[in-house]
N, C-alpha and C positions, 0 to 999 in steps of 0.2 A: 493657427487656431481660429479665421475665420469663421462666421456662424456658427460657434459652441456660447452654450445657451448657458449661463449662470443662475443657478437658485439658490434657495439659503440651503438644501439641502443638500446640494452639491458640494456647496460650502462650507458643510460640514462634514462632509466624506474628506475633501480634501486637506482640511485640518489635523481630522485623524490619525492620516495616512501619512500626514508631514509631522508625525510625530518622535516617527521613527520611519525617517525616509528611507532609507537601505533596506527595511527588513520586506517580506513578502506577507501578505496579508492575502486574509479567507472572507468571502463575502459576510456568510453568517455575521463573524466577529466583529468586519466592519460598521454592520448594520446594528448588531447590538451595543457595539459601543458609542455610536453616534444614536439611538435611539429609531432607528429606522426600520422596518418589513423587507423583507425580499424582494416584492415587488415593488419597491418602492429604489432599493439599494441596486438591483441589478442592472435597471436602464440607465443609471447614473454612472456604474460601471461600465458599462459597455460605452455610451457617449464619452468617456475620458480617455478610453480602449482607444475608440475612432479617431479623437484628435490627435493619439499620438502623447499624451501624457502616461497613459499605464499600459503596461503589458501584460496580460494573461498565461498562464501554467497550469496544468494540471496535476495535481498530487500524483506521487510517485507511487503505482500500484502496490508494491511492498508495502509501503508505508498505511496504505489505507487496507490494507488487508490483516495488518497485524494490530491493527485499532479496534479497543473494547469498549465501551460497548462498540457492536457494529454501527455505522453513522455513513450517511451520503461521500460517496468521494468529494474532495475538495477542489474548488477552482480559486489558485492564488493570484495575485494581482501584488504589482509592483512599480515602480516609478521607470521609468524610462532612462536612458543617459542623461539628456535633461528635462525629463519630465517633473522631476522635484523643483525644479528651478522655475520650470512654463507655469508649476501649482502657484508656484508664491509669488510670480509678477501675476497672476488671475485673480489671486486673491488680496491682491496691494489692488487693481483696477478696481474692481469689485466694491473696496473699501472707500477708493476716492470718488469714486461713482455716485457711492452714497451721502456724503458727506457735502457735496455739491449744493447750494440749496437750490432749492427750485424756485426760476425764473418764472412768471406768469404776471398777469396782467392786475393780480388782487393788489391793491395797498394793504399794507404792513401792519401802518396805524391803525391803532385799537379806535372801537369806536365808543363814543362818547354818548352819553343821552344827554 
């Protein structure tokens, strides 16, 4: 997982998704439950696609043909063998990442008049 880039919104795609790890999930859905746009959801899918944490599917024609109202075919997304697992050491790093304080050259102490 080399140079894959963590954001808070990535962050939250992947919480989602570890919500229910096993199941296959629909862009739309994921974005609306995490509060996210399309364009916003889809490059974040596809960068977790690339590292090799989710896999992608195409809604099975039958199924999207006999959908009322009529609606976009679907493109599902799903965890990998162990892409569930790659999600939650990303997002354990992620956590202690932040939790780190930061080193810099300021003193601490409050200052006084």
């Amino acid at each position: 997982m080399s140079g894959f880039r963590m954001t808070k919104q990535t962050e939250l795609v992947l919480r989602e998704l570890l919500q229910n790890p096993t199941r296959a999930h629909y862009g739309l859905a994921i974005g609306q439950a995490v509060g996210l746009q399309s364009g916003t959801i889809q490059p974040i899918l596809a960068r977790l696609e690339r590292a090799g944490i989710l896999e992608s599917f195409w809604e099975d024609p039958d199924e999207h043909a006999a959908s009322i109202p009529p609606r976009p075919r679907r493109r599902y997304y799903r965890f990998t063998t162990d892409g569930a697992e790659q999600a939650r050491v990303t997002l354990a790093l992620a956590m202690a990442k932040r939790r780190r304080p930061v080193e810099s050259g300021i003193a601490s102490t409050p200052v006084t008049d």
